[in-house]
N, C-alpha and C positions, 0 to 999 in steps of 0.2 A: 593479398596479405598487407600493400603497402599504402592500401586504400584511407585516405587521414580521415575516413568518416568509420572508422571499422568503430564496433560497438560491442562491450560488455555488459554480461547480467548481474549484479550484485544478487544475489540469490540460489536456493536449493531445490527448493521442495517444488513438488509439479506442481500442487494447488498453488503456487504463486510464480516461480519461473515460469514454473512449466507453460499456466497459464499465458503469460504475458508474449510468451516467444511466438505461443497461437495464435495469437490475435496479431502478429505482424503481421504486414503484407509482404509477398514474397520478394519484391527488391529490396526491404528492411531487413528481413530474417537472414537474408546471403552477408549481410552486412555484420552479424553479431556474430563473432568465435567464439567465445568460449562464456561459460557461468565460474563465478567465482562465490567461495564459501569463506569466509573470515571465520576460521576456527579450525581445530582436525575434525577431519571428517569420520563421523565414525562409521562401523561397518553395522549394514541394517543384515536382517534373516529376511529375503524379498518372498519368500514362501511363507513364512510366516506374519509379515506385512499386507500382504495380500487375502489371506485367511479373515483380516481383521476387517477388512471392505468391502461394500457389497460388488466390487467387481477385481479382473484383476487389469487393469485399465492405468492403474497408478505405475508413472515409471518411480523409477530410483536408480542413483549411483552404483553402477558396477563398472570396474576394468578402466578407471579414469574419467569416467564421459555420462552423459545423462542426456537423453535425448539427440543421440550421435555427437554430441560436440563436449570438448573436453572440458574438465571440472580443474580449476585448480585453487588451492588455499591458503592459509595465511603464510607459508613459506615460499610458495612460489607467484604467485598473481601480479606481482608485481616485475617481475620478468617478463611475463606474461602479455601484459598491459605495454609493454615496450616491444615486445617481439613482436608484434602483430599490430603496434602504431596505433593501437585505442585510444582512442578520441573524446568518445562520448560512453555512457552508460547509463542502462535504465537500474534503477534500485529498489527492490521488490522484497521487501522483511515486513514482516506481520509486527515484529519485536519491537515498538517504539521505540527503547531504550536503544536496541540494537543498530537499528534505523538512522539513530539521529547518528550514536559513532560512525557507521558507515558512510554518511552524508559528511563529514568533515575528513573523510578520508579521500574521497573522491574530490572532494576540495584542494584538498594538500596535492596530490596527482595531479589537478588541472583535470580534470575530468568535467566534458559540459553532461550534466545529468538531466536526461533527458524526460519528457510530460506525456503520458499517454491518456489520448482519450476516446476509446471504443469508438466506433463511426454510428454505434444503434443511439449513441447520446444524444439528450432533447434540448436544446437550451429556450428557456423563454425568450431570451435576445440576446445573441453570443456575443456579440459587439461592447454589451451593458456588464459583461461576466469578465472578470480577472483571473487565473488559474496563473499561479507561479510554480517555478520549477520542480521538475520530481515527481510529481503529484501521477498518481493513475489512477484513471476512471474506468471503472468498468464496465461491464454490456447495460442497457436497457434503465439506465438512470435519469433523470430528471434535473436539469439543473434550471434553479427559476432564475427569473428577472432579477439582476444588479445583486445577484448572489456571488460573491467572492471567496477563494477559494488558497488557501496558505501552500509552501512548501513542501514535499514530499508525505502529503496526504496519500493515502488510500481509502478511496470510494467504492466497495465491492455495488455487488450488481441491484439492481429491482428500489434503490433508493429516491425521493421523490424530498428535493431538498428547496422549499420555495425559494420566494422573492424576499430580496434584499438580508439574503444571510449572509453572513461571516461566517468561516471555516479557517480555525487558523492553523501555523503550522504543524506537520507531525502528527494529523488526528488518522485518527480510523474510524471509518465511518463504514460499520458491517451491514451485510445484504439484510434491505424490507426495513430500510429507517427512513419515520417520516418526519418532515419538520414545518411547524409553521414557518409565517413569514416573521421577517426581521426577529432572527432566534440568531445568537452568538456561540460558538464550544471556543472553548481556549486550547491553547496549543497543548500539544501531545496528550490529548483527552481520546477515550475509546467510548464509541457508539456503538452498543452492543445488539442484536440480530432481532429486530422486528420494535424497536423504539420507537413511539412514538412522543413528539416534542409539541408543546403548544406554543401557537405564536407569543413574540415577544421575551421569548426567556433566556437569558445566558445562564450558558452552562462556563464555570472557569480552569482554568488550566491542569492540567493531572487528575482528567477526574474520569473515571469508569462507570460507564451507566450499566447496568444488567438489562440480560436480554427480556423481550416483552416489556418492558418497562413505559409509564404513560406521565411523564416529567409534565408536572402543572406549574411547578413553584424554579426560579430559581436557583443553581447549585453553585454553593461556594470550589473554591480551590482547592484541589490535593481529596476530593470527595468520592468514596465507593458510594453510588445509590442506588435500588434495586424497588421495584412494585409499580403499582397500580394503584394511587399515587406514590412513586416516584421520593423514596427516604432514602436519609445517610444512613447508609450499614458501620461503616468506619473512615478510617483515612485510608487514604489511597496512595501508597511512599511509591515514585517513578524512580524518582532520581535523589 
């Protein structure tokens, strides 16, 4: 318990805790006590959540705890965080907005927030690649040559992100997106599921691409765009 490498989840949900705790290895996993939720937690119907899935395979919060180890939230976590000598923490929110408050909270605590990057990862030349803090990568991804990589990103799985991109911080970058080479997204921008990007284009800051989408041109700041080529639907308010 007094271990100064003990380690927290910022996170809930098994598609993203739950995920991340799997993919440790088992000297890391002994290492994390508890998940924490910044908010009240509220109470789910897990029979009726499960109804809605094609399996029933999804945990969820019951009795405190989620995946055996205990859940604690916005009124307690931070006892929590001291009872048990947390050190470090991985931060795992789909929620950009949510995301980034959580990242200046973990700041404020002293908390070192920790980088994950699946062991199935390709890098063109890991050496050429930058990845800062926070940031998690998931299974079976591609990262090309002198491709750089921002802050507490999320990289879901099957992604194929060439040579000499920019990723900056805060993005989301959803599973089966492809990007040419030297292509830029701005910070807390979301890539949405099966996107495809052609070389050379910056996408700018707060911007939502829709999923299937085939970006040929360009996208300004603060921009929803959606198709085949790739149009402003509207503004896109983050923050």
């Amino acid at each position: 318990m007094k271990n100064k490498n003990n380690i927290c989840i910022f996170g809930l949900l098994d598609s993203e805790a739950g995920q991340i705790y799997s993919f440790l290895e088992t000297k890391e996993k002994k290492r994390v006590k508890f998940f924490v939720h910044l908010g009240k937690i509220k109470k789910v119907n897990i029979q009726l959540e499960h109804r809605k899935r094609p399996n029933k395979k999804t945990a969820f919060y019951k009795n405190g705890k989620m995946l055996g180890l205990n859940v604690y939230d916005q009124e307690n976590y931070t006892d929590a965080i001291k009872k048990f000598a947390v050190k470090e923490c991985y931060l795992i929110e789909s929620n950009i907005k949510k995301r980034f408050k959580i990242y200046k909270i973990a700041k404020k605590l002293k908390l070192n927030i920790k980088t994950f990057i699946h062991p199935t990862v390709v890098f063109g030349n890991k050496k050429s690649t930058y990845i800062e803090e926070g940031t998690i990568i998931f299974p079976q991804n591609y990262i090309g040559y002198k491709t750089d990589i921002g802050k507490c990103c999320i990289i879901q799985s099957n992604c194929n992100l060439e040579h000499h991109n920019k990723i900056e911080d805060f993005c989301n970058i959803n599973p089966g997106v492809f990007t040419g080479g030297f292509t830029k997204i701005g910070s807390c921008s979301e890539i949405h599921l099966g996107t495809k990007i052609i070389n050379k284009i910056n996408i700018g800051k707060n911007c939502k691409i829709g999923a299937g989408s085939l970006v040929l041109k360009n996208i300004k700041n603060d921009t929803l765009a959606y198709g085949s080529p790739a149009k402003k639907v509207k503004k896109n308010i983050l923050f």
